[in-house]
C-alpha positions in Angstrom: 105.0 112.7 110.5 106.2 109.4 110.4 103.7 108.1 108.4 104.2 110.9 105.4 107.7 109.6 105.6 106.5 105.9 104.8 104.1 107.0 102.4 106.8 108.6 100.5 109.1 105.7 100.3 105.7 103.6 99.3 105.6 105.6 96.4 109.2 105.7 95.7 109.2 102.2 95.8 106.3 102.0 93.4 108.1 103.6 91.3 111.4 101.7 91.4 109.7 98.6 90.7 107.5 100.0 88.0 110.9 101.4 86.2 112.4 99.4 83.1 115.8 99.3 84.1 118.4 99.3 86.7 119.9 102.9 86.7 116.1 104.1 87.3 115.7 101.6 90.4 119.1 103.3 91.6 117.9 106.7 91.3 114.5 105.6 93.3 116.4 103.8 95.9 118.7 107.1 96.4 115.9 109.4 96.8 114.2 106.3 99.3 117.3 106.7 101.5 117.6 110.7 101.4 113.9 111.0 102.4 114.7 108.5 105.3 118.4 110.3 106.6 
């Protein structure tokens, strides 16, 4: 279980740092923390 969990935030991640500006690296960071609370 843990391990989807990390794989998720890998991806989320991915995505924030692939993302051309700041309000999308919010977003991805937002979702990062929900899937880990």
């Amino acid at each position: 279980m843990e391990n989807k969990i990390i794989g998720k935030v890998q991806n989320l991640l991915e995505l924030a740092y692939d993302a051309p500006n700041d309000e999308e690296w919010q977003t991805a960071l937002l979702m990062a923390q929900k899937t880990y609370g």
